[in-house]
C-alpha positions as CSV (number, residue, x, y, z in Angstrom):
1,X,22.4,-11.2,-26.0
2,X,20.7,-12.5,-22.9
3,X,18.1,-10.4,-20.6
4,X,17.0,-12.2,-17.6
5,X,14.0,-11.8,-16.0
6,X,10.6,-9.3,-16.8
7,X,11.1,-7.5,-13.7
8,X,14.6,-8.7,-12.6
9,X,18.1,-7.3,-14.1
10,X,18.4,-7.3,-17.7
11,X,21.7,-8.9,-18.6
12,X,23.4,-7.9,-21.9
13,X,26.2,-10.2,-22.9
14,X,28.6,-10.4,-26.1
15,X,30.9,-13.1,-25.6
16,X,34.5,-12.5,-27.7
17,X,36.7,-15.3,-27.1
18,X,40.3,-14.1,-26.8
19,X,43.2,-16.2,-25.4
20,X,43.7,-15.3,-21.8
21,X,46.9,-14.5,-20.5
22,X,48.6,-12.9,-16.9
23,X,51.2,-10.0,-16.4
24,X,53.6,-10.5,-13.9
25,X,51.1,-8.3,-11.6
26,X,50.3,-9.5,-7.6
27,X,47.5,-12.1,-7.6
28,X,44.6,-11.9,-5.4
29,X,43.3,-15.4,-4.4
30,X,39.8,-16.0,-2.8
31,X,37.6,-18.8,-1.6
32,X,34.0,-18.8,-1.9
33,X,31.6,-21.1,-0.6
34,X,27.4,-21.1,-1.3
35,X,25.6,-22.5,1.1
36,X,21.8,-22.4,2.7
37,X,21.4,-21.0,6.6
38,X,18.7,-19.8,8.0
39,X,18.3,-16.0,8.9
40,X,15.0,-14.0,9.8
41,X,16.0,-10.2,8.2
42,X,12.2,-9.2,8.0
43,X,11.4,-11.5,11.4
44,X,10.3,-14.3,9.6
45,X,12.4,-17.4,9.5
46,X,13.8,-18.0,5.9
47,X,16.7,-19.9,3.8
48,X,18.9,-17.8,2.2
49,X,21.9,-18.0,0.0
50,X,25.2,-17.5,2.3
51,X,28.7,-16.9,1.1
52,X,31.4,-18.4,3.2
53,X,28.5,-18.8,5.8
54,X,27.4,-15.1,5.6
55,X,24.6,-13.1,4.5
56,X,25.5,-10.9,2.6
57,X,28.8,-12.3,1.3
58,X,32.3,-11.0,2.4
59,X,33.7,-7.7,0.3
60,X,36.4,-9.1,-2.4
61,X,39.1,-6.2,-2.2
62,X,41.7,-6.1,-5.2
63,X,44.0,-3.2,-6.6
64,X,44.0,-1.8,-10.3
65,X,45.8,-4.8,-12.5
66,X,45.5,-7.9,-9.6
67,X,45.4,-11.0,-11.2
68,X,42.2,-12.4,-9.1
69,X,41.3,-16.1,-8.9
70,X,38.2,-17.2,-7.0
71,X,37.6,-20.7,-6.6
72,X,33.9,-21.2,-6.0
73,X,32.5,-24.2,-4.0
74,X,28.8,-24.4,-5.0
75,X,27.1,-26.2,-2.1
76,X,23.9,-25.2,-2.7
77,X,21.0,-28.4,-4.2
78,X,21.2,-26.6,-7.8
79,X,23.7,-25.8,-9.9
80,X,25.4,-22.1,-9.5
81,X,27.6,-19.7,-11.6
82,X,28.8,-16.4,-9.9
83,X,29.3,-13.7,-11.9
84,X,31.2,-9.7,-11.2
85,X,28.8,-7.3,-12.0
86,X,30.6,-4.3,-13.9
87,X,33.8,-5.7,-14.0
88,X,35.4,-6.1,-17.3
89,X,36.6,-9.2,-18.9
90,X,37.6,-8.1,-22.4
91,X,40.0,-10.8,-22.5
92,X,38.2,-13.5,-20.5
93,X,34.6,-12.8,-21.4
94,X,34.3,-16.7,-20.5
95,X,35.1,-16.1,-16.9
96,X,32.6,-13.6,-16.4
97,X,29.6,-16.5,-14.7
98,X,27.2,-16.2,-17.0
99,X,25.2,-19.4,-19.1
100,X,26.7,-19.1,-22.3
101,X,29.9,-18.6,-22.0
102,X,30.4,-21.0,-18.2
103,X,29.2,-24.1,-18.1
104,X,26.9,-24.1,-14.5
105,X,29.0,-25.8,-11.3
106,X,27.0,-28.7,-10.4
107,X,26.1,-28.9,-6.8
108,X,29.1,-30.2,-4.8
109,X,31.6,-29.1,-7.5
110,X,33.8,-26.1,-7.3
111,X,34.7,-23.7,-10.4
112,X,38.1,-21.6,-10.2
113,X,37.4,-18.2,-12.0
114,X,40.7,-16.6,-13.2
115,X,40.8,-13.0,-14.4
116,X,42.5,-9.6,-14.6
117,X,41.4,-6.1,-13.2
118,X,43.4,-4.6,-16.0
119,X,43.4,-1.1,-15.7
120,X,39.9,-0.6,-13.6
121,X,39.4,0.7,-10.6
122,X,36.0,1.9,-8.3
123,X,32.7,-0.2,-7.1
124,X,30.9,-3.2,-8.2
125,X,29.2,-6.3,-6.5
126,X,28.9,-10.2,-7.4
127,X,26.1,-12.3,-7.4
128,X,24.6,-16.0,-8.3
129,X,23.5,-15.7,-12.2
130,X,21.3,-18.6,-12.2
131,X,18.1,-19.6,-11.3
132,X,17.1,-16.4,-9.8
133,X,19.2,-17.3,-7.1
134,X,19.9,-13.7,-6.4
135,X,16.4,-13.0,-4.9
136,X,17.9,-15.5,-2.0
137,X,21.0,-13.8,-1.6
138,X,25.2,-15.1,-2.5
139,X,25.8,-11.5,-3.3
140,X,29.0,-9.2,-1.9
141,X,30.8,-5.8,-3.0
142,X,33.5,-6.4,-5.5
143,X,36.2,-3.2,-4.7
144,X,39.0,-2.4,-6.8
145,X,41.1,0.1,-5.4
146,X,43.8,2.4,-6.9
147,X,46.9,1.6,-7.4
148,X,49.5,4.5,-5.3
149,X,50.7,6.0,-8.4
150,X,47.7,7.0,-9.4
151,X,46.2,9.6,-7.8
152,X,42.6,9.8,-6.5
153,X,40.5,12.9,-7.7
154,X,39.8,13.8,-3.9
155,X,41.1,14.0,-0.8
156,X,41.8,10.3,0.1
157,X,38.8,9.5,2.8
158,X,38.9,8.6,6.5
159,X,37.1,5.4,5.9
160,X,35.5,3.0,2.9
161,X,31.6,1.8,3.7
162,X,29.9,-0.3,1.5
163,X,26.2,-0.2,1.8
164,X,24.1,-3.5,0.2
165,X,20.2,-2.2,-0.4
166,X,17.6,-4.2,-2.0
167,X,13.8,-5.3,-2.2
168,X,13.7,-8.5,-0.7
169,X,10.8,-11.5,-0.7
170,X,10.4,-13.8,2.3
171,X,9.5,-16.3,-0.2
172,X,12.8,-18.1,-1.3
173,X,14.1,-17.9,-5.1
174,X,12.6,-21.1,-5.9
175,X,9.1,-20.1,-4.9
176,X,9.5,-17.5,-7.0
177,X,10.9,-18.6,-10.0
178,X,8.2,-21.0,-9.9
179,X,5.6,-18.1,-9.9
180,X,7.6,-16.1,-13.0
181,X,7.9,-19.2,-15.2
182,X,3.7,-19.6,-14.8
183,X,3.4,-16.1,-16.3
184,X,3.0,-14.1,-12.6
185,X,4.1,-10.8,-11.2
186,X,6.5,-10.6,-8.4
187,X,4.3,-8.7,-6.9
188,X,5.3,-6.5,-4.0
189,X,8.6,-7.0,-2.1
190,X,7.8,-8.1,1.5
191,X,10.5,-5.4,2.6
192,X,14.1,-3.4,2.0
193,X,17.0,-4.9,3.2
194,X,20.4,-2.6,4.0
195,X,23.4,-5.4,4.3
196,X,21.0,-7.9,4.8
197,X,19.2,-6.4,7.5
198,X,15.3,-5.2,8.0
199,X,14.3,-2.0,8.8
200,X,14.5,0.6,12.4
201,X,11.3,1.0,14.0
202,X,10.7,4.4,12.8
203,X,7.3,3.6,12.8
204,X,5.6,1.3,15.6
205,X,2.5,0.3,13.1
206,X,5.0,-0.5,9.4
207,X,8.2,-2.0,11.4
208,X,6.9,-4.9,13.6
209,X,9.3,-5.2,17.2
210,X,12.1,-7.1,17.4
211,X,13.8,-6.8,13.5
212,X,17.5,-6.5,13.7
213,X,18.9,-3.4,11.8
214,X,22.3,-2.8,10.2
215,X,24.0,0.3,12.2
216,X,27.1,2.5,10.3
217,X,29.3,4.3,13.3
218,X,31.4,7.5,12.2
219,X,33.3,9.8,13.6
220,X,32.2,13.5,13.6
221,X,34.2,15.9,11.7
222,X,35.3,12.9,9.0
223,X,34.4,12.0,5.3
224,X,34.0,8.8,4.3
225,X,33.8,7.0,0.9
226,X,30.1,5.3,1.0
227,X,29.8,2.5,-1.5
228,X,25.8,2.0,-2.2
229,X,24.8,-1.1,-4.5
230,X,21.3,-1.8,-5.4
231,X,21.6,-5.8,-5.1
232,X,17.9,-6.2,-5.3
233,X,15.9,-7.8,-8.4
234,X,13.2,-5.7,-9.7
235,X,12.5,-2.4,-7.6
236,X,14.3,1.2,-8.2
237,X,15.6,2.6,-4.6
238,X,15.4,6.2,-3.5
239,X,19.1,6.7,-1.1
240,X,19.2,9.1,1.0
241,X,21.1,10.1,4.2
242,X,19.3,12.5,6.7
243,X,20.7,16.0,6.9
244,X,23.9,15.1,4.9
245,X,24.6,15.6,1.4
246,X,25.9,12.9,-1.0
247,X,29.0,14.0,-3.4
248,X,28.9,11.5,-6.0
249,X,32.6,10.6,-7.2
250,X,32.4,7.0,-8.9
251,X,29.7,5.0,-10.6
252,X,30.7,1.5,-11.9
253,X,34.4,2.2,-12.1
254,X,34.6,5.7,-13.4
255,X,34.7,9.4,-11.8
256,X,32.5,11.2,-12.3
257,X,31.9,15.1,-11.8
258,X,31.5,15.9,-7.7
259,X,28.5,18.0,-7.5
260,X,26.2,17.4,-4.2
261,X,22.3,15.4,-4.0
262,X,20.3,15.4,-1.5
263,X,18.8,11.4,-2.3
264,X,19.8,9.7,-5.6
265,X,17.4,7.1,-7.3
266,X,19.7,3.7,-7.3
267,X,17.9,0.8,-9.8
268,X,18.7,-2.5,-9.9
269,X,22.7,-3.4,-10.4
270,X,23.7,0.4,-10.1
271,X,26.5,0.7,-7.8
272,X,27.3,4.6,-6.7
273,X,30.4,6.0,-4.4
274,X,29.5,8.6,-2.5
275,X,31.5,11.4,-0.2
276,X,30.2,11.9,3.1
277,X,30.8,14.5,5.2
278,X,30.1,13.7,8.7
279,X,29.6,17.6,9.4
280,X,26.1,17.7,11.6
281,X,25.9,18.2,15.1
282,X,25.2,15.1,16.2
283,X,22.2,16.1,18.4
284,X,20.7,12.2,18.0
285,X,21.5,9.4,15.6
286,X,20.6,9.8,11.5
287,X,18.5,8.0,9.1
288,X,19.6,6.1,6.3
289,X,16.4,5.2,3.6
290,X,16.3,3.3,1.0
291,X,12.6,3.8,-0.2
292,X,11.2,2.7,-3.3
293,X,10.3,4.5,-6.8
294,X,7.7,4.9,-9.1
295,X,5.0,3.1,-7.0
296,X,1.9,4.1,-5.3
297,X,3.5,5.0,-2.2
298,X,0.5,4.9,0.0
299,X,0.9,1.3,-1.1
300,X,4.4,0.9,-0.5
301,X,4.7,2.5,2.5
302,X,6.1,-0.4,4.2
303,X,8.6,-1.2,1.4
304,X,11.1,1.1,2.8
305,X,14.5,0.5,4.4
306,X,16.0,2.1,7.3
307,X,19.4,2.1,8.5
308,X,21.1,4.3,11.6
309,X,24.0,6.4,11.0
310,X,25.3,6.6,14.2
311,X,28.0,9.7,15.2
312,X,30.2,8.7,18.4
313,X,29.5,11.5,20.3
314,X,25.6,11.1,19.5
315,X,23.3,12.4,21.8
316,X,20.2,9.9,21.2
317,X,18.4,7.2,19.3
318,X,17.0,9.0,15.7
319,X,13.3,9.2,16.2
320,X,10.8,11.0,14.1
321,X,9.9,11.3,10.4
322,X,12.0,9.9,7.5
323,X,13.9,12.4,5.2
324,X,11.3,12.8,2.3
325,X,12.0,11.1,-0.6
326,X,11.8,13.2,-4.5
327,X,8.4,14.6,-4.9
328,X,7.8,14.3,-8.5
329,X,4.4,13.4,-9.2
330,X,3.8,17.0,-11.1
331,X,7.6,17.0,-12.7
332,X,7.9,13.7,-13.9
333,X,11.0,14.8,-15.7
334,X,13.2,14.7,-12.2
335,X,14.7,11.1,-13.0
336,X,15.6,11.5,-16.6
337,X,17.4,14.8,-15.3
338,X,18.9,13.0,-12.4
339,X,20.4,10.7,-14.3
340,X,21.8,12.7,-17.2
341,X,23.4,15.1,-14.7
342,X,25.4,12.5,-13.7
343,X,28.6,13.2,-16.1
344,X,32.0,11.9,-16.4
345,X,35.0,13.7,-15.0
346,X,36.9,13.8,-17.9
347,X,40.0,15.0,-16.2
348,X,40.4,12.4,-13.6
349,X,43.6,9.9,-13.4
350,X,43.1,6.8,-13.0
351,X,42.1,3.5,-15.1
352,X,40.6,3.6,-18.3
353,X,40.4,0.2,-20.0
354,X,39.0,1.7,-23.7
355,X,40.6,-0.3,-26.4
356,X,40.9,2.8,-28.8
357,X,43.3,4.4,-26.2
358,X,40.8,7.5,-26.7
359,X,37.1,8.9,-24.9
360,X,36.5,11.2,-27.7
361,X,33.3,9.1,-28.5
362,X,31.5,11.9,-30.1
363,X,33.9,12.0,-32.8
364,X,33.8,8.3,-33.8
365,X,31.7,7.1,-36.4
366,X,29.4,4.1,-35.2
367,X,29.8,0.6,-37.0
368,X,26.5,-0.6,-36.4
369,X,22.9,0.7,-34.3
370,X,20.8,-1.9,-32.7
371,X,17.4,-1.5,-31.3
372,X,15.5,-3.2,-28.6
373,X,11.8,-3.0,-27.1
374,X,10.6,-5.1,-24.6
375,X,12.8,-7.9,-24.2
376,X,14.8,-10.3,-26.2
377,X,15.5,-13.5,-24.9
378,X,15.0,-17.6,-25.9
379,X,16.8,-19.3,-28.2
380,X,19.9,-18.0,-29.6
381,X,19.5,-16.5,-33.5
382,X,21.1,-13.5,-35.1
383,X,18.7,-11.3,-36.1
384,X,18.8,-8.8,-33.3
385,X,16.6,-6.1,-34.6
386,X,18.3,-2.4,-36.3
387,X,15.1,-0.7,-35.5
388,X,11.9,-1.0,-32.6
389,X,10.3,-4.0,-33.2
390,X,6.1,-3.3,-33.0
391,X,3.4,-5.8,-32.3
392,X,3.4,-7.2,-28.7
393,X,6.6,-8.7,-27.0
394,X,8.2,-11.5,-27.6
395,X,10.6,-14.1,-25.9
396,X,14.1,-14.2,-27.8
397,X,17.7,-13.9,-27.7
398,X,20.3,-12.9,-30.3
399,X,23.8,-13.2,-30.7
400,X,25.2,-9.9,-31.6
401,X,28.1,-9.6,-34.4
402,X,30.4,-6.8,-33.0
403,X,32.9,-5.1,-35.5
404,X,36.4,-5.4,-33.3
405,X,36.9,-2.0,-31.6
406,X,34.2,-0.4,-33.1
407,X,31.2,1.5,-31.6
408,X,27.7,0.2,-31.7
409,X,24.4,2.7,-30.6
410,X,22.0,0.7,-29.4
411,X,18.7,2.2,-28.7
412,X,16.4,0.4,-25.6
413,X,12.4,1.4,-26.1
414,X,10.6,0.8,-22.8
415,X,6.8,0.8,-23.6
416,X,6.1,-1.3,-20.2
417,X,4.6,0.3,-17.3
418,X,7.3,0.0,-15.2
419,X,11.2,1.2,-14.9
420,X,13.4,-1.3,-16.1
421,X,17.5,-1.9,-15.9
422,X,19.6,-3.0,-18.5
423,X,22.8,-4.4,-18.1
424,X,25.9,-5.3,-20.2
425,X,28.4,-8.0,-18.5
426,X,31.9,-7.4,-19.0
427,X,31.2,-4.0,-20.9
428,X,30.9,-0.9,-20.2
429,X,29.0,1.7,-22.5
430,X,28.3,5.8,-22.5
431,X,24.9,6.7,-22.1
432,X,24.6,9.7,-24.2
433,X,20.6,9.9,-24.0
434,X,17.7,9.6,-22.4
435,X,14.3,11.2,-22.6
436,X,10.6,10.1,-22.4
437,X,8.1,9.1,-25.7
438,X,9.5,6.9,-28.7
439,X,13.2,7.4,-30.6
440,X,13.4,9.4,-33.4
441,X,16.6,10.2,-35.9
442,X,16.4,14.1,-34.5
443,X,17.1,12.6,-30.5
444,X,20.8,12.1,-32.1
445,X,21.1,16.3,-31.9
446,X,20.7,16.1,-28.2
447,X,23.5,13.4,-27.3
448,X,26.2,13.9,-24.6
449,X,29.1,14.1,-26.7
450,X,32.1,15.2,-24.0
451,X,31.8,13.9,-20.9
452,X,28.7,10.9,-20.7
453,X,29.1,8.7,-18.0
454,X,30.1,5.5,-18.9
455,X,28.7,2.4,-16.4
456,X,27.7,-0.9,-17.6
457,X,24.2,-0.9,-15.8
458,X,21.6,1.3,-16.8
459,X,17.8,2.5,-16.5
460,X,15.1,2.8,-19.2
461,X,12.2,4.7,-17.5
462,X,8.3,3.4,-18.3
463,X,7.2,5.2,-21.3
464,X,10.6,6.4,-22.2
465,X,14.1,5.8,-23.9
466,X,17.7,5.9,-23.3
467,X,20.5,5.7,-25.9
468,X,23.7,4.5,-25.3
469,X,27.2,4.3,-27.5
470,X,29.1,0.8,-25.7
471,X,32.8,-0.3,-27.4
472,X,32.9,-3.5,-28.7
């Protein structure tokens, strides 16, 4: 088990070796090259991580059971892995880009990856996995789409747009990697970035002139399937779209129940699919904000990114106030309840790659429970802890031993001041619990046990806990 990074995404990762071996499905085959260029997305001149010479990289679109192979030209002065965030390798953990289980591609070398989308379908993203390369970019949406037989659970939309938002630092990843390893904060991010673009000058004194913004066009009258990734490395994003609602369908490959939000807090390697009905009246053009959580706003303020949703028949440019973002300084209780209303749709066709052939979780007995607070990461040992460790944190890293197809709970503690995401590569898991204060044997009473939402990327809120039940 490997978490990366204080502040950055928390990677989880239990490598099971199994042979790997193809269907006679279609194959999918993709070149990929990381490279430096030179872009200016908060207007000041910076090097960045490019994908096939763009920034952000190009969308990687596979159907349910593809055979995809990527061969990846690393081009960059460092070596490189690139690794599929929520896609699962079951069978080929050791294609999954991650230091452990890949060996790094040396600068000037190329790596062909070689997997299969068995039985998955919905919204994920890729990304560098070394060096905190991801703060500089070589990140894209990863989209696997149904296959025709199986049928979507809603009305097939007029249009797919993928939406990349993230807190971004003018200073490259080097810089600050440099400033992590010598025991620093990140700090603030210098901006938001939507698809690799600052923010509209909404604001004269915030948005300095001349910053290039990303612009979606729709069609009045049409819904469209809206594909939001958090790509950034350490701050939880606040999406909302002026004036239209946001029917959630998909998180992470999985339906979920279609109920309607006004703005839903995205953290850091959530990806979200979203329904959006282009239903206003189109009297001027719309904001789209990504704005940042669980900071002193009136320090933040400038953090914020702004895209325009632009109707055809729009009247005029958007112009005045932002959509406000959640208000819950006196109900600090709004993001845990957020995030467990989010709940599987259980009835939903589609792709369900769960070993046991079965999602009655709640009914399985659990193998093993694992515990973790702060984080655990260093040199490899196998000894990761079966309760809350106490005393102040400590670097480490354990190797997990899984029971095959059994269920472990594991049970993440955040006693940091700040929100924190955890994520599982190749796995998915159900979270089944979250709540603010410390664990206890009674919080098992209060689990989801129908229709939990299973994702492989999830949040543990400062000063609170989530429990989760993952298949191994």
């Amino acid at each position: 088990m490997a978490l990366l990074g204080s502040y950055s995404l928390y990677l989880i990762h239990i490598a099971l070796l199994f042979r790997l071996c193809f269907a006679a499905d279609p194959f999918a085959n993709y070149e990929l090259e990381l490279s430096y260029i030179t872009v200016s997305p908060l207007g000041v001149p910076q090097q960045v991580i490019a994908v096939n010479g763009k920034f952000p990289g190009p969308t990687l679109n596979v159907t349910t059971n593809y055979n995809v192979v990527v061969n990846v030209k690393n081009k960059l002065d460092e070596n490189a892995l690139i690794t599929w965030s929520g896609v699962q390798m079951r069978r080929s953990s050791w294609q999954d880009g991650v230091l452990g289980t890949n060996c790094p591609i040396p600068p000037n070398w190329n790596w062909t990856y070689q997997f299969q989308v068995k039985d998955q379908i919905g919204s994920f993203f890729y990304f560098p996995s070394l060096n905190f390369q991801r703060a500089s970019g070589g990140f894209g949406s990863f989209i696997i789409t149904n296959r025709d037989i199986i049928p979507l659970p809603f009305s097939t939309p007029d249009g797919d747009i993928v939406i990349m938002i993230g807190d971004w630092y003018t200073r490259n990843h080097t810089a600050l990697r440099t400033a992590l390893d010598a025991g620093k904060d990140l700090g603030m991010p210098d901006g938001v970035l939507i698809n690799g673009k600052g923010p509209f000058r909404y604001n004269n004194t915030l948005v300095p002139d001349g910053i290039d913004y990303e612009t979606i066009n729709v069609d009045p009258g049409k819904t469209y399937r809206i594909r939001v990734h958090n790509v950034g490395v350490s701050t939880c994003l606040n999406f909302r779209i002026q004036n239209h609602n946001l029917l959630l369908a998909e998180t992470e490959g999985y339906y979920t129940s279609q109920q309607n939000y006004t703005s839903v807090d995205i953290h850091v390697g959530q990806s979200y699919s979203f329904l959006v009905t282009m239903d206003q009246n189109a009297s001027s053009d719309y904001y789209i904000v990504a704005s940042s959580r669980f900071v002193n706003q009136s320090l933040w303020q400038r953090v914020t990114g702004v895209a325009i949703l632009h109707y055809s028949n729009s009247k005029g440019k958007a112009a005045g106030p932002l959509p406000d973002p959640p208000n819950d300084v006196y109900d600090t209780s709004y993001a845990v309840n957020q995030a467990m209303s989010i709940r599987q749709n259980v009835t939903a066709s589609g792709a369900r790659p769960n070993p046991q052939g079965s999602y009655h979780y709640g009914s399985i007995n659990v193998t093993d429970v694992l515990a973790d607070q702060f984080q655990v990461k260093g040199a490899y040992k196998l000894d990761f802890p079966n309760n809350p460790l106490t005393g102040p944190p400590r670097m480490d890293r354990s190797i997990i031993n899984g029971t095959y197809k059994g269920f472990i709970e594991v049970i993440l503690q955040n006693n940091d001041t700040v929100v924190q995401s955890f994520h599982m590569d190749g796995y998915s898991f159900f979270v089944v619990g979250m709540a603010y204060g410390d664990w206890t044997e009674n919080n098992r009473g209060s689990y989801n046990r129908w229709d939990a939402i299973s994702r492989s990327t999830t949040q543990v809120c400062s000063q609170g806990t989530v429990s989760r039940i993952f298949i191994v």
